[in-house]
N, CA, C and O atoms as a Tinker XYZ file with bonds, in Angstrom:
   460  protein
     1  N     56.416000    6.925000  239.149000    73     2
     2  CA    55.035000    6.528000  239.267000    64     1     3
     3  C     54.902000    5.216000  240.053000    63     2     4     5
     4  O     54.155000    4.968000  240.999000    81     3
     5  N     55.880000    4.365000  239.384000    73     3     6
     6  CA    55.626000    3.176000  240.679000    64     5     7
     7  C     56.288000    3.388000  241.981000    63     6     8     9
     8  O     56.047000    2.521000  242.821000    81     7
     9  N     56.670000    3.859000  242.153000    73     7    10
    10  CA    57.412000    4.512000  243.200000    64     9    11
    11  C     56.389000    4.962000  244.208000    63    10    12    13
    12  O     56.397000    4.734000  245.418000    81    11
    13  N     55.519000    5.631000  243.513000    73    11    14
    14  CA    54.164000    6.833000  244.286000    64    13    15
    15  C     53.279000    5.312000  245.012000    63    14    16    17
    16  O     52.914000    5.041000  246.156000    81    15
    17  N     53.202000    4.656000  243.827000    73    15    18
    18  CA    51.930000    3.525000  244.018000    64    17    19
    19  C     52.809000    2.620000  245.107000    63    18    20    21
    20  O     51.985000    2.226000  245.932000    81    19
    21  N     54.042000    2.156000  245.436000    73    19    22
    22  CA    54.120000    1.559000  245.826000    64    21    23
    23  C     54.270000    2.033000  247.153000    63    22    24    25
    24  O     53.804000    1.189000  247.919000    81    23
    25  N     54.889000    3.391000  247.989000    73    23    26
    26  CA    54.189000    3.883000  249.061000    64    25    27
    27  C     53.009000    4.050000  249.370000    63    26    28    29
    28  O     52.916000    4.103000  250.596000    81    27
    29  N     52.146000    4.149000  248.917000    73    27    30
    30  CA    50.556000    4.241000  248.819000    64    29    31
    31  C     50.013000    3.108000  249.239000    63    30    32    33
    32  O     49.026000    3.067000  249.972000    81    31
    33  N     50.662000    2.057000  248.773000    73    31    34
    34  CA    49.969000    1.124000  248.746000    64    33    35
    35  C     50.784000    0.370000  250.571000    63    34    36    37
    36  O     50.210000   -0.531000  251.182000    81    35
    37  N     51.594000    0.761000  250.874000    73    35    38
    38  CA    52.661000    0.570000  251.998000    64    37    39
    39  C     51.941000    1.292000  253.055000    63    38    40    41
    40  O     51.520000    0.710000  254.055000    81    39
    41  N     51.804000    2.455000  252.864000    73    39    42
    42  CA    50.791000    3.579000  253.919000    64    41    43
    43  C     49.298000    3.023000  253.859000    63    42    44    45
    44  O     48.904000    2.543000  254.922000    81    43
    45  N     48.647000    3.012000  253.081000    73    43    46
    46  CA    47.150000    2.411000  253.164000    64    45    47
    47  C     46.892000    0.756000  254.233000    63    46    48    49
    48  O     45.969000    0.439000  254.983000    81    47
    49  N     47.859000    0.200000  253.935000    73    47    50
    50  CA    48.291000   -1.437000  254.570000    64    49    51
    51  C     48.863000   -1.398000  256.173000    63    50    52    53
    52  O     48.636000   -2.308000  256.970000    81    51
    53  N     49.682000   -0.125000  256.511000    73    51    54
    54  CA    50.054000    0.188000  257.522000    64    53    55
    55  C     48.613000    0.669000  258.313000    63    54    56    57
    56  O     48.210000    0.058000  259.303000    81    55
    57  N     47.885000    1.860000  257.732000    73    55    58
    58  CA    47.053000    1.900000  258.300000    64    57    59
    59  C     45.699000    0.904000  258.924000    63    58    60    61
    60  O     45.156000    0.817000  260.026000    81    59
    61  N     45.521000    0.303000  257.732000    73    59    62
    62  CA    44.545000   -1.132000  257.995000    64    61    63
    63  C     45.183000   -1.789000  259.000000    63    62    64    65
    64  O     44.503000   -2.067000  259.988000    81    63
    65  N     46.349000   -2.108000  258.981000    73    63    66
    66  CA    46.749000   -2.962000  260.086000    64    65    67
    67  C     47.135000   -2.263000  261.446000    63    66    68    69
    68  O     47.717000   -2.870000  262.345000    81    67
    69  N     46.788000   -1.019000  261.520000    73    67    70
    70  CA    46.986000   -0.123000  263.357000    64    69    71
    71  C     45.663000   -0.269000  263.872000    63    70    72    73
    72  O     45.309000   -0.219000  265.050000    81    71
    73  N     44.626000   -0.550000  262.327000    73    71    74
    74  CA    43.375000   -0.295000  263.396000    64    73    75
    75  C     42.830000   -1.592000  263.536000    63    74    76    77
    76  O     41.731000   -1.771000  264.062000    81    75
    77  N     43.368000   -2.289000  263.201000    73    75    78
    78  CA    43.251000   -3.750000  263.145000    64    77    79
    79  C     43.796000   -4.451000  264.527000    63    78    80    81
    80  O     43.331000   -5.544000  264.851000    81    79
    81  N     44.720000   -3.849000  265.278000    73    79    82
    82  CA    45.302000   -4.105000  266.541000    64    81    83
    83  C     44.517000   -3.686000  267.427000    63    82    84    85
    84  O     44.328000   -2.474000  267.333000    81    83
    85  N     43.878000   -4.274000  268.405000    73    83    86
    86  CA    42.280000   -3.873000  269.730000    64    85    87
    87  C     43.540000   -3.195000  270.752000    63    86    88    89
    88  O     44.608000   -3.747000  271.017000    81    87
    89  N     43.161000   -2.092000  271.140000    73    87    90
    90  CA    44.041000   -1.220000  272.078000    64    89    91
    91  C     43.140000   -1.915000  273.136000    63    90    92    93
    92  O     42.016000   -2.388000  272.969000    81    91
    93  N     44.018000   -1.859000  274.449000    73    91    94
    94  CA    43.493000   -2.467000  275.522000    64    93    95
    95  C     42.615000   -0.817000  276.194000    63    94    96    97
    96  O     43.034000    0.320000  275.976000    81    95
    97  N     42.112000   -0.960000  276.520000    73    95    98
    98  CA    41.157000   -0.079000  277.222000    64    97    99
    99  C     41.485000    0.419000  278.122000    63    98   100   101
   100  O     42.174000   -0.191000  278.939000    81    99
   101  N     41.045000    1.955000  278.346000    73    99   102
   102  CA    41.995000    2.346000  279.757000    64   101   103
   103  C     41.422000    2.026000  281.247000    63   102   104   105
   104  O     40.217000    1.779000  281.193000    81   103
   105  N     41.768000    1.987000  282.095000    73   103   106
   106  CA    40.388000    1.657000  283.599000    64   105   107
   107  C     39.572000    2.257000  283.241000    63   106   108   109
   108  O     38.558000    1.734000  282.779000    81   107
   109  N     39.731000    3.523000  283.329000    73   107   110
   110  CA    37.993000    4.773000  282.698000    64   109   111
   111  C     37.068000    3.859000  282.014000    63   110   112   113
   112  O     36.011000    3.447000  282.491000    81   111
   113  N     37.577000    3.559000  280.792000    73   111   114
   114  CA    36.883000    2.729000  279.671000    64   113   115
   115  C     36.266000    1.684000  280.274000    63   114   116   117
   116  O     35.097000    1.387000  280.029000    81   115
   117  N     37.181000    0.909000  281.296000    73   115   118
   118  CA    36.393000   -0.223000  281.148000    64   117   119
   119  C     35.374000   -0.310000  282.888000    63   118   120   121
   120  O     34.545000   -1.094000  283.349000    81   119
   121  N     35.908000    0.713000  283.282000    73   119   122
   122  CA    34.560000    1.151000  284.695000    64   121   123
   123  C     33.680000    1.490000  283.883000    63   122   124   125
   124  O     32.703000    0.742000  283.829000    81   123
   125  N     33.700000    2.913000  282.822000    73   123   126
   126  CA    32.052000    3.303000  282.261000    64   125   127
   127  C     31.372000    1.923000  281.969000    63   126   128   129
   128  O     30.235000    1.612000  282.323000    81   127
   129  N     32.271000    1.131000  281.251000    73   127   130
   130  CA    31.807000    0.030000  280.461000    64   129   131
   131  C     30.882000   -0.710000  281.495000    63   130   132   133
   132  O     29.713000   -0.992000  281.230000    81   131
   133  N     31.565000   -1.040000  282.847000    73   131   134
   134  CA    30.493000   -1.985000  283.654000    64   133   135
   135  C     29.369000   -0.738000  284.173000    63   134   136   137
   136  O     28.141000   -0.784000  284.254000    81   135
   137  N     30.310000    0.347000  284.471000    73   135   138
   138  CA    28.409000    1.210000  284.980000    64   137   139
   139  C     28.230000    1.317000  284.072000    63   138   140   141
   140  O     28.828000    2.379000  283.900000    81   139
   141  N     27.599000    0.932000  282.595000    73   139   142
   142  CA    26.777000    1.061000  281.902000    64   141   143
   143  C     25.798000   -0.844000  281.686000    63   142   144   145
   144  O     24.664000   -1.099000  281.281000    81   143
   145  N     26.563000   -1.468000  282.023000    73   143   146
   146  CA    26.721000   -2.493000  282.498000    64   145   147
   147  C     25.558000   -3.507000  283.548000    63   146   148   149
   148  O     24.630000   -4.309000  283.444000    81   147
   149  N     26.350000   -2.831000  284.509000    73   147   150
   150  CA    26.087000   -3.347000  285.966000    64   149   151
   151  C     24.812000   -2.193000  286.730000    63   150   152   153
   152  O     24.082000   -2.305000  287.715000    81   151
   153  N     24.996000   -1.230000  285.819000    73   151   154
   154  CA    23.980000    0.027000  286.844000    64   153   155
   155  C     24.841000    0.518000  287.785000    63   154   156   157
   156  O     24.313000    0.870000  288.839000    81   155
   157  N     26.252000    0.658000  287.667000    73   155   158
   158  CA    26.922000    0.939000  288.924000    64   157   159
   159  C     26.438000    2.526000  289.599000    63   158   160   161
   160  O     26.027000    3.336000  288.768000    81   159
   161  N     26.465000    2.817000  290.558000    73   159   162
   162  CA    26.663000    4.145000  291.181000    64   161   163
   163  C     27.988000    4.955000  290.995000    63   162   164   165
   164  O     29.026000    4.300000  290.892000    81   163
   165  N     28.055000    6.467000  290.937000    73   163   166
   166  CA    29.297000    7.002000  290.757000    64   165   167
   167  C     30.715000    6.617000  291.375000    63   166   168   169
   168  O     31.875000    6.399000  291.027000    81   167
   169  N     29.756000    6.677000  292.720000    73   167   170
   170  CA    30.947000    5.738000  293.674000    64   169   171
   171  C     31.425000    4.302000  293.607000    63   170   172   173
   172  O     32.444000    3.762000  294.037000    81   171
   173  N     30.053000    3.710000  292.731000    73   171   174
   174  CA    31.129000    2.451000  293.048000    64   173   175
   175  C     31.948000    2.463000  291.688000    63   174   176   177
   176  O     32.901000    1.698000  291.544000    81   175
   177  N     31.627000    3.187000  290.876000    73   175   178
   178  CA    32.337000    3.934000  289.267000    64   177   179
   179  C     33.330000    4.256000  289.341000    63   178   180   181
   180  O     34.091000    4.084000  288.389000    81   179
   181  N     33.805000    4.936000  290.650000    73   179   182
   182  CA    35.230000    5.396000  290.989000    64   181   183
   183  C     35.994000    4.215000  291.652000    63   182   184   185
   184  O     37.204000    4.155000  291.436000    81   183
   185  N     35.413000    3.268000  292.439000    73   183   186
   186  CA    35.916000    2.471000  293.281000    64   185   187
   187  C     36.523000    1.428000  291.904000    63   186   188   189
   188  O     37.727000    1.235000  291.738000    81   187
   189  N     35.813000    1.035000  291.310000    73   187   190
   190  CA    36.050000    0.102000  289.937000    64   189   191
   191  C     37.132000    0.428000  288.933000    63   190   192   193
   192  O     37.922000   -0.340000  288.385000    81   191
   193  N     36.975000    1.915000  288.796000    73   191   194
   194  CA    38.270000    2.576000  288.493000    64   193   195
   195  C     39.576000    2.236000  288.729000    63   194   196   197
   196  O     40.464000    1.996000  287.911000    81   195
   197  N     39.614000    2.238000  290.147000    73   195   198
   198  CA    40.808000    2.372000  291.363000    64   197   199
   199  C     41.460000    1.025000  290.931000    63   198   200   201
   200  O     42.545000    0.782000  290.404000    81   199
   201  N     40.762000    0.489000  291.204000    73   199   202
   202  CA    40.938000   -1.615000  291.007000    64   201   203
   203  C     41.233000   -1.601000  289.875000    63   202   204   205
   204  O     42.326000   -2.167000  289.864000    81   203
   205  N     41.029000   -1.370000  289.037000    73   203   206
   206  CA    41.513000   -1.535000  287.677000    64   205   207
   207  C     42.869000   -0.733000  287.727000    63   206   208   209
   208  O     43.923000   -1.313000  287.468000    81   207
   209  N     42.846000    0.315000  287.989000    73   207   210
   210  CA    44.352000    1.355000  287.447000    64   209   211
   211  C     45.216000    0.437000  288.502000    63   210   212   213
   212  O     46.209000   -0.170000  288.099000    81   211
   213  N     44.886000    0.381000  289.566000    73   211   214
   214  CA    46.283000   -0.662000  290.666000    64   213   215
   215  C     46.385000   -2.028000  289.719000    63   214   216   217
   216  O     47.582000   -2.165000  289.465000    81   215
   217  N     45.581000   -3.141000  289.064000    73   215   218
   218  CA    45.389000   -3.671000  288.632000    64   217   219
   219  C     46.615000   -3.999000  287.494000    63   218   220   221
   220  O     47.451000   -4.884000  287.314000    81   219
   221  N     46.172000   -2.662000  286.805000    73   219   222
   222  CA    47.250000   -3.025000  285.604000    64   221   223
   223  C     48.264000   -2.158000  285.846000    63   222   224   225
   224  O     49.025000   -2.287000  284.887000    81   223
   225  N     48.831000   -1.099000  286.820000    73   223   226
   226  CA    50.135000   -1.087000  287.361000    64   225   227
   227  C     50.689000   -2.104000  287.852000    63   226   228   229
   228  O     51.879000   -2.263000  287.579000    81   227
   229  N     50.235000   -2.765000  288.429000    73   227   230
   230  CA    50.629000   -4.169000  289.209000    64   229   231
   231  C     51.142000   -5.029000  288.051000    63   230   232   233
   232  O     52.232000   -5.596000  287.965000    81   231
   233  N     49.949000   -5.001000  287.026000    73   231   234
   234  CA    50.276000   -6.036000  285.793000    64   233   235
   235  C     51.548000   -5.661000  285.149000    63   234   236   237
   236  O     52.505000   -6.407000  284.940000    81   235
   237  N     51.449000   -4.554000  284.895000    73   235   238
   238  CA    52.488000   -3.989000  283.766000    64   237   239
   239  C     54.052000   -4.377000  284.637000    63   238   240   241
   240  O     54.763000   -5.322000  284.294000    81   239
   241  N     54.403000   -3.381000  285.875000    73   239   242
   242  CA    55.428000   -3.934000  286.523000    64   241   243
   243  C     55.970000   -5.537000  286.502000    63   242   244   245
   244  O     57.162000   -5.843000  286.518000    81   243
   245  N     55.142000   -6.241000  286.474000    73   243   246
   246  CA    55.458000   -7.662000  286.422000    64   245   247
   247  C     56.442000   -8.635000  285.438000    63   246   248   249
   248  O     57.439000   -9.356000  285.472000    81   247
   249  N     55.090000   -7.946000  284.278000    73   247   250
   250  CA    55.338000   -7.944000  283.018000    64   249   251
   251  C     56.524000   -7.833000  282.730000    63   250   252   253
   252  O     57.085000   -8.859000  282.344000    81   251
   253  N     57.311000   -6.573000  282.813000    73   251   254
   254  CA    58.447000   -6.443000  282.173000    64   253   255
   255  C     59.539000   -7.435000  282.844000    63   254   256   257
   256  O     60.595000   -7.609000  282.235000    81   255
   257  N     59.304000   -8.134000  284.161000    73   255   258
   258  CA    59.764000   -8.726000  284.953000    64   257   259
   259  C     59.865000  -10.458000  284.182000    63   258   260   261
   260  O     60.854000  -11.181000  284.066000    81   259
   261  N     58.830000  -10.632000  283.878000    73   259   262
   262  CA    58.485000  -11.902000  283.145000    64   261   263
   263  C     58.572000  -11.857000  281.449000    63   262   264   265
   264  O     58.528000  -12.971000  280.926000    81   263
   265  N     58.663000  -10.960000  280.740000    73   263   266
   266  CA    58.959000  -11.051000  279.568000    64   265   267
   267  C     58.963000  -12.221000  278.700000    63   266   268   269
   268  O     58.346000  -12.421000  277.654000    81   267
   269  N     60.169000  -13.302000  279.645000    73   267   270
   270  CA    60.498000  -14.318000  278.735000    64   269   271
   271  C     60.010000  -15.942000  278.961000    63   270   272   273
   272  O     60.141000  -17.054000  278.449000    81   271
   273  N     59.357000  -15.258000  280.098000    73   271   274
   274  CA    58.618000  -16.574000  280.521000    64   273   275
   275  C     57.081000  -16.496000  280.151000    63   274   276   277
   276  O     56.349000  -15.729000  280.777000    81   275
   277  N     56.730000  -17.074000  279.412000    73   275   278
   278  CA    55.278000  -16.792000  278.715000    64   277   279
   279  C     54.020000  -17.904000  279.702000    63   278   280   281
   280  O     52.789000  -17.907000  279.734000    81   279
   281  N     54.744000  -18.483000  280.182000    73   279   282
   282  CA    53.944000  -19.499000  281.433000    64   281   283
   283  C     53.435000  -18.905000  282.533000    63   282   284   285
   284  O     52.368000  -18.840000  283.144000    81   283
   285  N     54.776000  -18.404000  282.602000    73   283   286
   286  CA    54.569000  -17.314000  284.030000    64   285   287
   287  C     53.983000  -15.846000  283.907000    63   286   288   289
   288  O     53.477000  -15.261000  284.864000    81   287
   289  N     54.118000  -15.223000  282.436000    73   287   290
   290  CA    52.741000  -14.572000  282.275000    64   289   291
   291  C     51.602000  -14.867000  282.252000    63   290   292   293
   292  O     50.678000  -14.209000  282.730000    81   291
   293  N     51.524000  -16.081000  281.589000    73   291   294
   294  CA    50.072000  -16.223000  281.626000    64   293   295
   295  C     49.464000  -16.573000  283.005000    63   294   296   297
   296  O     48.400000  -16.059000  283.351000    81   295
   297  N     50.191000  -17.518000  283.862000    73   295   298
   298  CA    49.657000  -17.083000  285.194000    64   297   299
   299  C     49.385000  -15.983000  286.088000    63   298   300   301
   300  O     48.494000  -15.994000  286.936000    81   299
   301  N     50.709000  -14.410000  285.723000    73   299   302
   302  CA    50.278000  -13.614000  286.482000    64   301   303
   303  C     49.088000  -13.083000  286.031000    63   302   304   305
   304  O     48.491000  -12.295000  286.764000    81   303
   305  N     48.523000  -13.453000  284.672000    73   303   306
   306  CA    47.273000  -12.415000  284.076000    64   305   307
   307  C     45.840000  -12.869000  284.601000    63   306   308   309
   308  O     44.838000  -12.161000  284.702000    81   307
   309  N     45.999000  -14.412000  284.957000    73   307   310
   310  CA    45.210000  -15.024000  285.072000    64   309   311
   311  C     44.667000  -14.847000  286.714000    63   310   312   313
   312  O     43.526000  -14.998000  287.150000    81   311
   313  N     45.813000  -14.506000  287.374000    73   311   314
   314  CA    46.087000  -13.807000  288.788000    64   313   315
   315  C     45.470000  -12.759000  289.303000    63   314   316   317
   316  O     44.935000  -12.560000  290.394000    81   315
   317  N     45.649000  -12.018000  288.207000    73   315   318
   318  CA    45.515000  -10.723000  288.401000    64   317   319
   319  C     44.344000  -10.541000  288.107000    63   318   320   321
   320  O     43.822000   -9.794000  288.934000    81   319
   321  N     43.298000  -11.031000  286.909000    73   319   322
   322  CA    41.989000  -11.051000  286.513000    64   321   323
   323  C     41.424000  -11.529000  287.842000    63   322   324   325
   324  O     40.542000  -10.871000  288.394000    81   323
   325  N     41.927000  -12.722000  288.411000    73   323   326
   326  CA    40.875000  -12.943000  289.813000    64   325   327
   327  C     40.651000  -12.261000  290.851000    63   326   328   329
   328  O     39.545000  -12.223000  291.391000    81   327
   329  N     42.182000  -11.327000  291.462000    73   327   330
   330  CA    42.361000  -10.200000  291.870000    64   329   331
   331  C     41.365000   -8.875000  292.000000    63   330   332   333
   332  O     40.923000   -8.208000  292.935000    81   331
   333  N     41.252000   -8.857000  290.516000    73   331   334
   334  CA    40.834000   -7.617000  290.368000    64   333   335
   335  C     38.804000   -7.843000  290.085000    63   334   336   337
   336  O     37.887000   -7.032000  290.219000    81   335
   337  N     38.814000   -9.355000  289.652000    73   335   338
   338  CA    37.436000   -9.565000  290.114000    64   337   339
   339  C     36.853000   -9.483000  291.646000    63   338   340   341
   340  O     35.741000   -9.110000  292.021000    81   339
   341  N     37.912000   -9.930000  292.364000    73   339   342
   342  CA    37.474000  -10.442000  293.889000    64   341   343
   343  C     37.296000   -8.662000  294.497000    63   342   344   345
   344  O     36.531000   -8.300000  295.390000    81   343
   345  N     38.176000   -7.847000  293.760000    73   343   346
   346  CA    37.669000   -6.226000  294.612000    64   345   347
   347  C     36.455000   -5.994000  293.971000    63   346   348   349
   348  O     35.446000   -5.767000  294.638000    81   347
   349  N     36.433000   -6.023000  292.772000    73   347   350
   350  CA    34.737000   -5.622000  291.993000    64   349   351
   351  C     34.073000   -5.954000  292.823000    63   350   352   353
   352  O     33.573000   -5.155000  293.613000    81   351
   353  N     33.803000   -7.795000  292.891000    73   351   354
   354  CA    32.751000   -8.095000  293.524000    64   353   355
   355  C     32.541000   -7.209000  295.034000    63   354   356   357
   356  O     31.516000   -6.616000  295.368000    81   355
   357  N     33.449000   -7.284000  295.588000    73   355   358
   358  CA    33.375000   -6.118000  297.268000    64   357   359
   359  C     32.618000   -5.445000  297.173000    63   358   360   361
   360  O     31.691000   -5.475000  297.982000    81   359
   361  N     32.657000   -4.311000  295.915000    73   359   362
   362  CA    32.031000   -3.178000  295.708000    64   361   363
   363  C     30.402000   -3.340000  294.799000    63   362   364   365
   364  O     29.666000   -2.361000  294.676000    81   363
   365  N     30.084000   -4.548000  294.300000    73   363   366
   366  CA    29.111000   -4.846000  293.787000    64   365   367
   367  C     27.752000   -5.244000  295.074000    63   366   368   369
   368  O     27.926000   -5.996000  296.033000    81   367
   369  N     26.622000   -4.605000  294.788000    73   367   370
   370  CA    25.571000   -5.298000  295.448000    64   369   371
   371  C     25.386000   -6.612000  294.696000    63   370   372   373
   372  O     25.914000   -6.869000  293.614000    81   371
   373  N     24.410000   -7.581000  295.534000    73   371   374
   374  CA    24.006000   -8.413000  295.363000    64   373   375
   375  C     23.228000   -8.920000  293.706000    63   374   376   377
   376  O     23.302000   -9.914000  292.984000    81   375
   377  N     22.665000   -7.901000  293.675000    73   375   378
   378  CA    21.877000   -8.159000  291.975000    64   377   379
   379  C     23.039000   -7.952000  291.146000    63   378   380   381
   380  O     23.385000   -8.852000  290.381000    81   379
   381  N     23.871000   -6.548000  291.231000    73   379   382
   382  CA    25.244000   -6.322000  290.464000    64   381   383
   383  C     25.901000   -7.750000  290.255000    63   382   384   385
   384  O     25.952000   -8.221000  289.119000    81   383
   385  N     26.461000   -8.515000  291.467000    73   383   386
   386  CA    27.283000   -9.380000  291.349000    64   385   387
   387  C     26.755000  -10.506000  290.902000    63   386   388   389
   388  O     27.584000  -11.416000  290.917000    81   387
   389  N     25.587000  -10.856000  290.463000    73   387   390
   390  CA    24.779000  -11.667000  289.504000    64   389   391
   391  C     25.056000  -11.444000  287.974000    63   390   392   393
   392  O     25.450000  -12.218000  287.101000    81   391
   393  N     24.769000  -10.332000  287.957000    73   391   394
   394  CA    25.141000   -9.541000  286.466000    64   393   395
   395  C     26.416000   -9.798000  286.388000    63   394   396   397
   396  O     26.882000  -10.238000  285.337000    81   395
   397  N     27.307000   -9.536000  287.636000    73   395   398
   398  CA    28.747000   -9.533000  286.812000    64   397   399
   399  C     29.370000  -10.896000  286.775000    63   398   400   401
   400  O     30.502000  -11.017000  286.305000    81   399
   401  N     28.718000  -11.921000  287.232000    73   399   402
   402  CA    28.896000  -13.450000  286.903000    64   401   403
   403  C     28.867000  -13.490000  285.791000    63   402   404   405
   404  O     29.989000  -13.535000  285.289000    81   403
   405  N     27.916000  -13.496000  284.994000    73   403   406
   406  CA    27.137000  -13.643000  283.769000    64   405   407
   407  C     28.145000  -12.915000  283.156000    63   406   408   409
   408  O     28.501000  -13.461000  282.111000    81   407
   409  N     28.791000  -11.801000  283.428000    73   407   410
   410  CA    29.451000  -11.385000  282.097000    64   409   411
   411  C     31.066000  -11.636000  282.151000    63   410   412   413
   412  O     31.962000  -11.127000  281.478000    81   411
   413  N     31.115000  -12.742000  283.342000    73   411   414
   414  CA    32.467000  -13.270000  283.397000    64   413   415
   415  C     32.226000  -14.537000  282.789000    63   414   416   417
   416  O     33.124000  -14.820000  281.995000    81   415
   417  N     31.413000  -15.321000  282.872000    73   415   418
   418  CA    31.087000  -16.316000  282.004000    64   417   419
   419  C     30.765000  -16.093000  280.357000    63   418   420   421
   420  O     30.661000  -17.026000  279.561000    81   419
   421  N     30.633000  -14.697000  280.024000    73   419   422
   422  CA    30.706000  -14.557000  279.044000    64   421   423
   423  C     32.012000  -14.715000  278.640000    63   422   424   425
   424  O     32.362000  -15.714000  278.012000    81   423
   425  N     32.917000  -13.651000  278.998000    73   423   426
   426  CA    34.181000  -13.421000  279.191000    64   425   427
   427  C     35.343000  -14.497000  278.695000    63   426   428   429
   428  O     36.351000  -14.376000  277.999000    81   427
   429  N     34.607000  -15.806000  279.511000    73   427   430
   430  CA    35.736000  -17.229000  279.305000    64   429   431
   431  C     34.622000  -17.910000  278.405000    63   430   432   433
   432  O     35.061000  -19.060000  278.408000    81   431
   433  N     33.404000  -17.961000  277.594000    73   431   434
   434  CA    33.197000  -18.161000  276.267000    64   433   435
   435  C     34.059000  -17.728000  275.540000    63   434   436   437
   436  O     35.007000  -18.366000  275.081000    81   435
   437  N     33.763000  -16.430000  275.348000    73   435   438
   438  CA    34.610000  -15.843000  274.491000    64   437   439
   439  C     36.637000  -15.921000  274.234000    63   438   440   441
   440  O     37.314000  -15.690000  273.233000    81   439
   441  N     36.940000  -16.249000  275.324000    73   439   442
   442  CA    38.588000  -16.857000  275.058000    64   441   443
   443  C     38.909000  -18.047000  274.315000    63   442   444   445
   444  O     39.789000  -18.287000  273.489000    81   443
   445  N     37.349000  -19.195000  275.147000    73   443   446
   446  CA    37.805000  -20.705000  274.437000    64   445   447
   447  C     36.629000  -20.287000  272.847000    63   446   448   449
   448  O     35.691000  -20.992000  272.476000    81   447
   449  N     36.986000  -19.273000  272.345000    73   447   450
   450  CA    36.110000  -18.922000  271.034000    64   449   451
   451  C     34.985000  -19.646000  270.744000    63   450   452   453
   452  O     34.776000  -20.228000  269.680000    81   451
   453  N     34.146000  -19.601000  271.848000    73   451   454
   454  CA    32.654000  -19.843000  271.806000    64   453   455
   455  C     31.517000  -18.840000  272.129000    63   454   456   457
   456  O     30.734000  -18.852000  273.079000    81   455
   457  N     31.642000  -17.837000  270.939000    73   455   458
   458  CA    30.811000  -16.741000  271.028000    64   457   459
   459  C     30.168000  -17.590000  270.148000    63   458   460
   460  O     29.090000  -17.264000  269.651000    81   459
């Protein structure tokens, strides 16, 4: 019987804590996210896509490259976020790239935890 309770209680804790971990989002996810967003067009929906999936291939390759240098990750991420802003903006009209200021300034509220 304690035996039962004490897996139970091991499995219930495991679970709380998987969904407790924020999965990073896939490009898909996070293009719908700005055309729902930004008002994007299909095309520029796909283009935003693109930038993102090269984005974090680029990232990931690195990554495993830098592992142990946590400096030098944090610069390539920080790299790569400007990167992958500077193609958005390309593909953003003028009102878009207003909007998507604003939600990059949200963005770095929210890191230095000033939501």
């Amino acid at each position: 019987m304690k035996r039962a309770l004490i897996i139970t209680g091991l499995l219930v804790s495991s679970a709380v804590f998987a969904q407790a971990q924020p999965m990073m989002p896939t490009p898909a996810e996070r293009a719908a996210r700005l055309k729902e967003r930004l008002a994007l067009t299909e095309e520029q929906t796909k283009k935003v896509e693109e930038i993102f999936q090269k984005s974090q291939e680029k990232t990931r390759e690195r990554m495993a490259e830098l592992r142990e240098d946590r400096e030098a990750m944090r610069a390539l991420m920080m790299e790569q976020t400007q990167a992958t802003d500077k193609g958005i903006e390309k593909v953003l009209n003028e009102e878009q790239r207003k909007k998507y200021e604003e939600l990059k300034k949200e963005r770095r509220q929210r890191r230095r935890g000033g939501q």
